[in-house]
C-alpha positions as CSV (number, residue, x, y, z in Angstrom):
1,X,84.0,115.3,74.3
2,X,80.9,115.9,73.2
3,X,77.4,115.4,74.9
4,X,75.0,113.4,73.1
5,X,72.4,112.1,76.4
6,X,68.7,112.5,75.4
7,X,66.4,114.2,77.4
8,X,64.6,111.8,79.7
9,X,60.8,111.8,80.3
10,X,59.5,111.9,84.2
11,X,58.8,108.8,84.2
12,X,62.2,107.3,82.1
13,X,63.6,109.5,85.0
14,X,61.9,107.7,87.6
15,X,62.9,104.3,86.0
16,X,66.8,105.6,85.9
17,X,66.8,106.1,90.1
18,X,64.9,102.7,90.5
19,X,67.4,101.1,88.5
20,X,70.2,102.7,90.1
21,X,68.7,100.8,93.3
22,X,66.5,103.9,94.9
23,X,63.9,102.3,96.6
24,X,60.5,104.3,96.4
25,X,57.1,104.0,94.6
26,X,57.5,104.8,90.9
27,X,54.2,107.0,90.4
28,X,55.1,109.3,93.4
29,X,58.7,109.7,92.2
30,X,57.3,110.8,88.7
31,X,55.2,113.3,90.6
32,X,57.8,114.6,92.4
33,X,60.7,114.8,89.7
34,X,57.6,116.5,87.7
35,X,57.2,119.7,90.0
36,X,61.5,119.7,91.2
37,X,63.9,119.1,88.3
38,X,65.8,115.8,88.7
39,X,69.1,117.7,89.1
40,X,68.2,119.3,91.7
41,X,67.6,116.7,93.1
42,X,70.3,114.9,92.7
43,X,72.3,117.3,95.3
44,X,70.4,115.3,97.7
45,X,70.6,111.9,96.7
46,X,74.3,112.7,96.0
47,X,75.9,111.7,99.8
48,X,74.1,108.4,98.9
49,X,75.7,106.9,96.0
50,X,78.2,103.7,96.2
51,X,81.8,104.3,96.3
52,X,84.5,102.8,93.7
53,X,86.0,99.7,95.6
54,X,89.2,101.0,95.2
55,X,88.9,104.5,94.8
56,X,86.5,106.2,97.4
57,X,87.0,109.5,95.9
58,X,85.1,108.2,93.1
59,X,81.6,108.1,93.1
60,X,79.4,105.2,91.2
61,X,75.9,106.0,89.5
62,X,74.4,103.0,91.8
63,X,72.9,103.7,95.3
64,X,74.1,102.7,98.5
65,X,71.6,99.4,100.0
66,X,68.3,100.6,101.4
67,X,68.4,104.5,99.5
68,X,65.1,105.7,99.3
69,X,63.5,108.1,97.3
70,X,61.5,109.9,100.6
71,X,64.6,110.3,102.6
72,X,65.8,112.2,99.9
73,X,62.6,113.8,99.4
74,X,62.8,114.7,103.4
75,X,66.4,116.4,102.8
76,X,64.9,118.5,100.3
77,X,62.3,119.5,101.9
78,X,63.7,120.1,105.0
79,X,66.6,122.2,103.5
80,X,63.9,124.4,101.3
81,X,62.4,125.3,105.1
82,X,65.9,125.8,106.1
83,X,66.0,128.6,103.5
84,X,62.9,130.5,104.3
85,X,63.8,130.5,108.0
86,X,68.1,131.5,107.1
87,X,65.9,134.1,105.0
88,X,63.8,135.9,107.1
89,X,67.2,136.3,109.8
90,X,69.1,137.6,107.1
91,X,66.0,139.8,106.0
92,X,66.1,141.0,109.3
93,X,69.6,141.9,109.8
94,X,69.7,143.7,106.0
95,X,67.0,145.8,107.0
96,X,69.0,147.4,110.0
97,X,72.1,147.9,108.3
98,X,70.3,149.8,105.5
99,X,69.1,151.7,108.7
100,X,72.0,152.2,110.8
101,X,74.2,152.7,107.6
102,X,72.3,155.6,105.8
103,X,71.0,157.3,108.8
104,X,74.2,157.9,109.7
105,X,75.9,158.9,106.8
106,X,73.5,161.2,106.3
107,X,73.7,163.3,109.5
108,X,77.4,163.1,109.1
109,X,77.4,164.2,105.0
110,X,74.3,165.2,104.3
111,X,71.3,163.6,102.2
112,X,73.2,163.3,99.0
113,X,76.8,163.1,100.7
114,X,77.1,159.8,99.4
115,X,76.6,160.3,95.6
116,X,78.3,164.0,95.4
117,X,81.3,163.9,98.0
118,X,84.0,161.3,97.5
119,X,85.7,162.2,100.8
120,X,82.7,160.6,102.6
121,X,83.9,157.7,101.3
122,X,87.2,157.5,102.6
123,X,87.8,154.0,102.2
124,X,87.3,153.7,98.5
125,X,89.8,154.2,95.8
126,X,88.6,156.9,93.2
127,X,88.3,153.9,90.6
128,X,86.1,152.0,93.3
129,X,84.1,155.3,94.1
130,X,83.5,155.8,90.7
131,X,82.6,152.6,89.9
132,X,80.0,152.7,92.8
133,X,78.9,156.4,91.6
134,X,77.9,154.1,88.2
135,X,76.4,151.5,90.3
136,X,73.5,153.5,92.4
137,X,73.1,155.8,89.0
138,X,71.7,152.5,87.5
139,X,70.2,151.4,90.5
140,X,68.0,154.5,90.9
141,X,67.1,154.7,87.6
142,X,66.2,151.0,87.1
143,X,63.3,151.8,90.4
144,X,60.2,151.6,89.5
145,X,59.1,152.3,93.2
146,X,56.0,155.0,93.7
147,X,58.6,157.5,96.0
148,X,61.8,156.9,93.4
149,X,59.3,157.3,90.2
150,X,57.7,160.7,92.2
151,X,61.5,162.3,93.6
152,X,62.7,161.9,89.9
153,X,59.9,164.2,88.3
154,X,59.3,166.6,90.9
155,X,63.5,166.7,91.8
156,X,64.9,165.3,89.0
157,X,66.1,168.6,87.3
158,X,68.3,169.9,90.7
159,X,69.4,166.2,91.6
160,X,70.3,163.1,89.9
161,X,70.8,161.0,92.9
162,X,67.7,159.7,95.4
163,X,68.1,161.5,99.5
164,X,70.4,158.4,101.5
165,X,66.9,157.4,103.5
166,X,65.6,156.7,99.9
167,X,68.6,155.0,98.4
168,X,68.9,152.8,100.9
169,X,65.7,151.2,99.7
170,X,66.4,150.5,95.9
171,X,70.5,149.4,96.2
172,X,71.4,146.1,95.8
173,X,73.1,143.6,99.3
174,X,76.1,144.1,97.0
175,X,76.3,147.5,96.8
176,X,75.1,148.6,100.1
177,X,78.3,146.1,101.0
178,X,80.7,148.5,98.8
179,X,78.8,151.2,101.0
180,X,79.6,150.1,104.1
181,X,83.3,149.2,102.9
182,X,84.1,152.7,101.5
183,X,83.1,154.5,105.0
184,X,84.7,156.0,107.7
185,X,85.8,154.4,110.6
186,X,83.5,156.6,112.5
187,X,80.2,155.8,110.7
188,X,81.5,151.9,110.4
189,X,81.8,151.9,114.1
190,X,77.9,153.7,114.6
191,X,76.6,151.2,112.6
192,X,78.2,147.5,114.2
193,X,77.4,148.9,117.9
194,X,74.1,147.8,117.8
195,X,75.7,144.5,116.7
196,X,78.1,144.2,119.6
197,X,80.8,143.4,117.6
198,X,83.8,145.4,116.1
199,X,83.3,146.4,112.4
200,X,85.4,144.2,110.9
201,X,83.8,141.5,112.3
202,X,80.4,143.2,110.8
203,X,81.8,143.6,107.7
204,X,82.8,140.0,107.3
205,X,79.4,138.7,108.3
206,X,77.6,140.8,105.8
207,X,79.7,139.2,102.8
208,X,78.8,135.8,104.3
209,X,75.2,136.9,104.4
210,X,75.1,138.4,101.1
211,X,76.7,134.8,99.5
212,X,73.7,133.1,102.0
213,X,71.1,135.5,100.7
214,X,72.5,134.3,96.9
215,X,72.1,130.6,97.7
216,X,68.8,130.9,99.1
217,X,67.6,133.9,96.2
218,X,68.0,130.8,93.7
219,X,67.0,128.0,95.9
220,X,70.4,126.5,96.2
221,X,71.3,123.5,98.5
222,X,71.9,125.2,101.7
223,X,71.6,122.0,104.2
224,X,75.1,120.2,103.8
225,X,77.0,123.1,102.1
226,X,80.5,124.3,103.3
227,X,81.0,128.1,102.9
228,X,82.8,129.4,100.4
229,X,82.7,132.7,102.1
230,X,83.8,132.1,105.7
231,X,83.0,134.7,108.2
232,X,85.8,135.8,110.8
233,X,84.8,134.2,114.5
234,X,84.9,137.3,117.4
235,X,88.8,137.2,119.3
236,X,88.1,134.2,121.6
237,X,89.7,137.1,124.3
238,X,86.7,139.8,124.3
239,X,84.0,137.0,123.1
240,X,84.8,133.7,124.9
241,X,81.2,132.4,123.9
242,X,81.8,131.9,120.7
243,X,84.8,129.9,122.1
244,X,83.4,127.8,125.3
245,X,82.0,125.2,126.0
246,X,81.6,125.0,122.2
247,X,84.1,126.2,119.9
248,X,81.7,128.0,116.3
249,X,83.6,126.9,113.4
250,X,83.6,128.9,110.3
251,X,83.0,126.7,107.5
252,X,79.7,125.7,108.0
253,X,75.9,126.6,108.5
254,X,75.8,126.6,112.3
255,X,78.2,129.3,111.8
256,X,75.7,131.4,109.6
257,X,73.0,130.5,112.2
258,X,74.7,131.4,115.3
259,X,75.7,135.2,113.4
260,X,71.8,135.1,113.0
261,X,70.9,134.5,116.2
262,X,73.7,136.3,117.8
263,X,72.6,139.7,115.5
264,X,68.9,138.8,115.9
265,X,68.8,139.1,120.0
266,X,70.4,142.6,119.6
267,X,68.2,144.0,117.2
268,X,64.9,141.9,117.2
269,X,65.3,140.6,120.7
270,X,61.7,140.4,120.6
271,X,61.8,137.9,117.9
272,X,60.9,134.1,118.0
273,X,63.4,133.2,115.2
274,X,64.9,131.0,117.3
275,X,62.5,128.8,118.7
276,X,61.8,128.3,115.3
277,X,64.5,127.4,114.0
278,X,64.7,125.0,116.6
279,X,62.0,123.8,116.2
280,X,63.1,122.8,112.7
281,X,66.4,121.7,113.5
282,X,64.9,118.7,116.0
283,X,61.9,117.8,113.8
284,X,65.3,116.1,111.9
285,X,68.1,115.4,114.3
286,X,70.3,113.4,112.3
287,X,70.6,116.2,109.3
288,X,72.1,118.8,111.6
289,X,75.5,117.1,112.2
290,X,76.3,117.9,108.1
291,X,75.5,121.8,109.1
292,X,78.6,121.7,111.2
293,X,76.5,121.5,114.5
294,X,78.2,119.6,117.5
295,X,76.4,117.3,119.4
296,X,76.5,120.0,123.0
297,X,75.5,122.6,120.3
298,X,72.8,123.8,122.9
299,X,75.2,124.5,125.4
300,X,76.6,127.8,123.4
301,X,76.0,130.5,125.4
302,X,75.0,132.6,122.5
303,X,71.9,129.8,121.7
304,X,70.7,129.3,125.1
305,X,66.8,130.4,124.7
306,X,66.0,134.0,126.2
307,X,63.8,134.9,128.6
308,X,60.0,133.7,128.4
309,X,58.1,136.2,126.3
310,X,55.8,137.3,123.5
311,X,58.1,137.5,119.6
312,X,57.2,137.3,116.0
């Protein structure tokens, strides 16, 4: 089938909505849909469109009785906050795993372990090794940071690969994630403790981070999205509070929030994330139950507030 729709001006866009039945003042709408492209919109005003009659599945182009244009405009907004605060946790969190994994890997291998000794990397296949050999060879390269730029004149001739506590700064989420994968057991284990939770469990989180991170890297809907990466939940038997009195389920963003705040009061427990997230969650209470929050969601142990004190 071929597509033959014309581009539509701002303000032929503006006319389409109100048409539709959006209710909202026209000259505002045209300013809005001129600084944040219709269709990306349109993710918000999505949950509002009519159903077919007979097949609910089905979604019309018309607008449910009483849409308006700044309810949408709220959801936006408050999911582009969202993202800056999910952000800064998983900011956080990235940062000490860089840490924790490169420090030590490097006492047990060395400063260049990683690039030159395969068996450091038990966990990887020689295809996958090799393939991640190619991977921080690009990566280093491709850095145009002052320390990178410097180690490759004055060192350059001896060694083609950056020290571990310089890698760690110019590789990708991505490949710090095959990193972590291809270690031993005993480095994985060093570098989850300060997580209080098993590897595994780690390791999972970090890929549900890293597809997180992706979202918010290219401003993507984040509010009402189910995971396509689902992060393992703790064994209800050595972590009952992800369990009681309420259950954390996977497959949506009060999952990612509670590994946040759960990772945050081990390594940042200085840190006022929290409070402001929130903050930002009850400044819209009726948004939060299409994050997969449940209604006693302030009775998890893990999200009762800490102690009174100073944070950033």
């Amino acid at each position: 089938m071929k597509y033959d729709k014309p581009p539509l001006n701002f303000e032929q866009q503006a006319d389409l909505l109100l048409q539709r039945g959006m209710i909202g003042d026209k000259p505002t709408i045209v300013a809005r849909l001129s600084s944040t492209n219709y269709y990306r919109l349109s993710g918000y005003w999505y949950p509002f469109r009519q159903r077919h009659p007979t097949n609910p599945a089905v979604c019309l182009d018309t607008f449910e009785p009483g849409t308006s244009f700044d309810e949408v405009w709220h959801r936006y907004v408050f999911d582009r906050h969202l993202r800056l605060c999910t952000m800064d946790a998983i900011e956080r969190i990235e940062v000490a795993v860089r840490t924790q994994l490169m420090y030590h890997h490097a006492h047990d291998h060395g400063p260049f372990g990683y690039a030159t000794d395969a068996t450091s990397m038990p966990k990887l296949s020689a295809s996958e090794y090799a393939e991640f050999q190619t991977r921080i060879a690009e990566e280093n390269c491709r850095s145009k940071d002052t320390f990178a730029v410097h180690f490759r004149r004055k060192y350059g001739d001896t060694h083609s690969a950056l020290p571990a506590w310089m890698m760690t700064e110019v590789m990708t989420f991505g490949t710090m994630l095959t990193f972590y994968r291809g270690c031993s057991k005993k480095v994985k284990n060093a570098v989850s403790n300060p997580f209080d939770v098993p590897d595994e469990v780690l390791s999972s989180w970090l890929l549900t981070l890293n597809a997180v991170r992706n979202i918010c890297a290219h401003h993507g809907r984040l509010w009402n999205r189910e995971l396509g990466v689902k992060p393992v939940v703790p064994r209800i038997d050595c972590y009952p509070m992800w369990y009681t009195p309420v259950k954390v389920h996977r497959d949506r963003m009060f999952m990612v929030l509670t590994i946040c705040k759960w990772c945050l009061d081990r390594i940042a427990p200085q840190s006022r994330w929290s409070a402001r997230l929130t903050a930002h969650l009850e400044g819209s209470p009726a948004l939060i139950q299409f994050m997969g929050f449940p209604t006693n969601w302030k009775q998890c142990p893990i999200w009762v507030p800490p102690a009174a004190g100073a944070g950033t």
